[in-house]
C-alpha positions as CSV (number, residue, x, y, z in Angstrom):
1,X,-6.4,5.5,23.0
2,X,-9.6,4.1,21.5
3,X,-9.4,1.7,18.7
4,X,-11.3,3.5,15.3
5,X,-14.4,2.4,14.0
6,X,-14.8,0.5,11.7
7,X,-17.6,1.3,8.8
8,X,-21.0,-0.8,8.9
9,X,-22.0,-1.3,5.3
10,X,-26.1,-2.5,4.4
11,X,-26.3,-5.8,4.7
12,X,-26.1,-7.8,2.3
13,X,-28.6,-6.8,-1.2
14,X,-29.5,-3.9,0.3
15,X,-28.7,-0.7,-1.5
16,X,-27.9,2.1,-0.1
17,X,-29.3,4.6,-1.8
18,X,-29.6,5.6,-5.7
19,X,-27.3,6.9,-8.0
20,X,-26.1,10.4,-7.2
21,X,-26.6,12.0,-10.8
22,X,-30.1,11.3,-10.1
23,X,-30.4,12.1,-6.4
24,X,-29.3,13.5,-3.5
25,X,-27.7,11.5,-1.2
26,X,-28.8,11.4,2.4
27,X,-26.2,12.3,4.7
28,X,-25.3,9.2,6.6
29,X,-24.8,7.4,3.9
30,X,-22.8,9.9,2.0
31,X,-20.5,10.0,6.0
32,X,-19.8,5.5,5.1
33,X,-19.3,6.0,1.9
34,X,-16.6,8.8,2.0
35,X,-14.8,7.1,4.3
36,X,-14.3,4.1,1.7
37,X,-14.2,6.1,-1.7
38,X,-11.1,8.5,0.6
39,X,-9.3,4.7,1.5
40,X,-9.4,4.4,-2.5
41,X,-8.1,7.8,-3.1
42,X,-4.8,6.2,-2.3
43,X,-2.8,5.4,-5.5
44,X,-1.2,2.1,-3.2
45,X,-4.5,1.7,-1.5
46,X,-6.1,1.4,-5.0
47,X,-3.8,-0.9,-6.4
48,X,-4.0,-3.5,-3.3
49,X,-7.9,-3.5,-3.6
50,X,-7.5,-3.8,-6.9
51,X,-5.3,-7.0,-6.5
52,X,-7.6,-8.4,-3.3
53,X,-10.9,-8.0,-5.7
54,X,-9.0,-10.1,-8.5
55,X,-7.6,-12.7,-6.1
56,X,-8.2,-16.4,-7.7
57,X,-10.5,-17.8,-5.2
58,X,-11.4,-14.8,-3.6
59,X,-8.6,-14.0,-1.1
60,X,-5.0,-13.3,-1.3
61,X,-2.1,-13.7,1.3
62,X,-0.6,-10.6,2.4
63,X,2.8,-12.2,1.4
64,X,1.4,-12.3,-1.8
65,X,1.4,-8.6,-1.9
66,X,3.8,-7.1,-0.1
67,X,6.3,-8.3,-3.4
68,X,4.5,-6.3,-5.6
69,X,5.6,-2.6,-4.1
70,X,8.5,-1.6,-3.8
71,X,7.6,-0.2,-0.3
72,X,8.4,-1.5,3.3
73,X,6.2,-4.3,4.8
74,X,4.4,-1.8,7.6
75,X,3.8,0.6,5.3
76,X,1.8,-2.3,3.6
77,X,0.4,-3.1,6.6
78,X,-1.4,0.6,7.4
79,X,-2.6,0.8,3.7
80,X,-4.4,-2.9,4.2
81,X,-5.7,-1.3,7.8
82,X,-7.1,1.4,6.4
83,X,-9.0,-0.3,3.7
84,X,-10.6,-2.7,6.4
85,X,-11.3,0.1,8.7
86,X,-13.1,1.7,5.8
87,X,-15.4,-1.7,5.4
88,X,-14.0,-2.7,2.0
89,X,-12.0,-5.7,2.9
90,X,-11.6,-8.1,5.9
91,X,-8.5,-10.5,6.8
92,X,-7.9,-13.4,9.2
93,X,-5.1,-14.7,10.2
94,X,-3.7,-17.9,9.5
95,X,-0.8,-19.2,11.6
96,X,2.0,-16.4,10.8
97,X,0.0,-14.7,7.5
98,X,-3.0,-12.5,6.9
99,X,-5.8,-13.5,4.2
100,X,-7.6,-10.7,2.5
101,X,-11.1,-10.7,1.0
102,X,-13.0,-7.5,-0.7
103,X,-16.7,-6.7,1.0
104,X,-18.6,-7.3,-2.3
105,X,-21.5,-5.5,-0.5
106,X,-19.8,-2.3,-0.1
107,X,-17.9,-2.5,-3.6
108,X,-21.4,-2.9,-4.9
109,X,-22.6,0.3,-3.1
110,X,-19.8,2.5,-4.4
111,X,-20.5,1.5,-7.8
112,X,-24.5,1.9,-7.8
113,X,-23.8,5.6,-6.2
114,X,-21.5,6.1,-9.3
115,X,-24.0,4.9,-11.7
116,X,-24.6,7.0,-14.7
117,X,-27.5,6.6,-17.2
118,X,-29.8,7.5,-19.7
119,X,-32.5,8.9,-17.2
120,X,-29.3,11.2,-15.2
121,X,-29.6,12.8,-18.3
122,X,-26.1,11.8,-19.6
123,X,-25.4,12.4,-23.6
124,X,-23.4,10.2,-26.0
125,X,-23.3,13.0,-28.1
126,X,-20.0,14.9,-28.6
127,X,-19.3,18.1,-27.8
């Protein structure tokens, strides 16, 4: 059985393309990013980014959050492995535990593509 890839974000400053309300997005980007915006479409999956993002000091202990779900410890586990195998966090192990990090790079993609503005032709105006 081979072992999944894992996604490749740009490196690091590099953007990886422009906003989608104002153009198309090339295909193998829009291939990586899918894969990471369909780890988040997770309700659990959200929440433990969410909680790795806002670590103090940048990382957080998987037995840090394994107490805040009322779900089993592996189940934990495959959520946290599909959020690294979609390139938005990494761990490493120290002695028994797992520390877990966000990819600011890729975060920072997600949210350019998702950027709305004046020039999209957005409106403040209500309807």
């Amino acid at each position: 059985m081979s072992k999944p890839s894992v996604v490749s974000p740009a490196a690091p400053g590099t953007p990886c393309c422009t906003p989608m309300a104002q153009q198309r997005i090339p295909a193998p980007a829009a291939a990586t990013l899918a894969q990471a915006f369909k780890a988040l479409g997770d309700p659990i999956r959200l929440q433990l980014m969410s909680m790795i993002a806002s670590a103090p000091g940048g990382e957080i202990c998987v037995c840090d959050l394994t107490p805040a779900f009322t779900i089993s410890g592996t189940t934990i586990s495959h959520h946290l492995k599909v959020l690294r195998e979609a390139g938005l966090i990494d761990g490493e192990r120290r002695a028994s535990w797992v520390y877990y990090r966000p990819r600011p790079e890729l975060m920072r993609q997600l949210s350019t593509l998702l950027a709305v503005g004046e020039a999209a032709g957005t409106s403040s105006a209500a309807t």
